[in-house]
N, C-alpha and C positions, 0 to 999 in steps of 0.2 A: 432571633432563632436560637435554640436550646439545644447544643451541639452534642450533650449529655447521651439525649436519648437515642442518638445514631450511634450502630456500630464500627469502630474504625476502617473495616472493610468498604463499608458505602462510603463513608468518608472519602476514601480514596476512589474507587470508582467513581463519585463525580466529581473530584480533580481533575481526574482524569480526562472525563468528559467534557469538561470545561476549557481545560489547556488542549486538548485535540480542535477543540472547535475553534478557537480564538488562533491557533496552528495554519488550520485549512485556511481562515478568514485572512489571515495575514499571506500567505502564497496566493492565494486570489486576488490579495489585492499587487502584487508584484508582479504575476500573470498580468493582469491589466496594462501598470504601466509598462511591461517591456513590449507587449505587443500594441505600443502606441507607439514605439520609435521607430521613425523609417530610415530603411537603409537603401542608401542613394545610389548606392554601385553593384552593376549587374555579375558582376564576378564575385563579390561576397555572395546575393542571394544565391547564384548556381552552387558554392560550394555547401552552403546552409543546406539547399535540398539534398545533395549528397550525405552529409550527416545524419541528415535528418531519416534519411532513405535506409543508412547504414543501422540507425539507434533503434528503426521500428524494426527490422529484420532483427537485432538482438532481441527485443523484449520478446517479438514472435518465439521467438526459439527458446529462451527464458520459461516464459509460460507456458511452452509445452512440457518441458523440464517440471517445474512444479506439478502442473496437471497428474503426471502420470506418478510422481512421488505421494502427492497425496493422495492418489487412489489405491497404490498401495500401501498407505499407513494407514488410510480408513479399513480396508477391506483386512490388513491384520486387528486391527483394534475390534473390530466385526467378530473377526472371528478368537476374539481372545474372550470377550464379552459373551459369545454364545457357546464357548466351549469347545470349540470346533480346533481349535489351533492350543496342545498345551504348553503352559508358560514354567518355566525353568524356576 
């Protein structure tokens, strides 16, 4: 392959692309094996669900947080783009 004719930008974007994939492929494969190991004692799994109960109510709340930040960074970008909002 003739690296010449690419310009450095695509270059990096599929680096990129490449190490993101090989990334996910490798967490998957760690996913896998943790969720093959069992655990023998009924007071570790209760308190796992309690974290586990506490870490989804974070992200919940997490991603509302985002939600609404991005809606107001698109909706000024919107309007910086249509002229509607003047920029300094």
């Amino acid at each position: 392959m003739h690296f010449e004719n690419l310009s450095t930008t695509l270059l990096f974007i599929g680096l990129a692309l490449v190490l993101s994939a090989i990334s996910i492929f490798y967490a998957f494969v760690l996913f896998q094996k943790i969720k093959k190991i069992k655990v023998g004692h009924e007071r570790i799994e209760e308190i796992a669900s309690y974290i586990h109960d506490g870490a989804m109510a974070f992200m919940r709340r997490q991603y509302r947080i985002i939600i609404y930040f991005a809606l107001i960074v698109g909706g000024l970008l919107a309007m910086t783009e249509f002229k509607l909002c003047p920029v300094s």
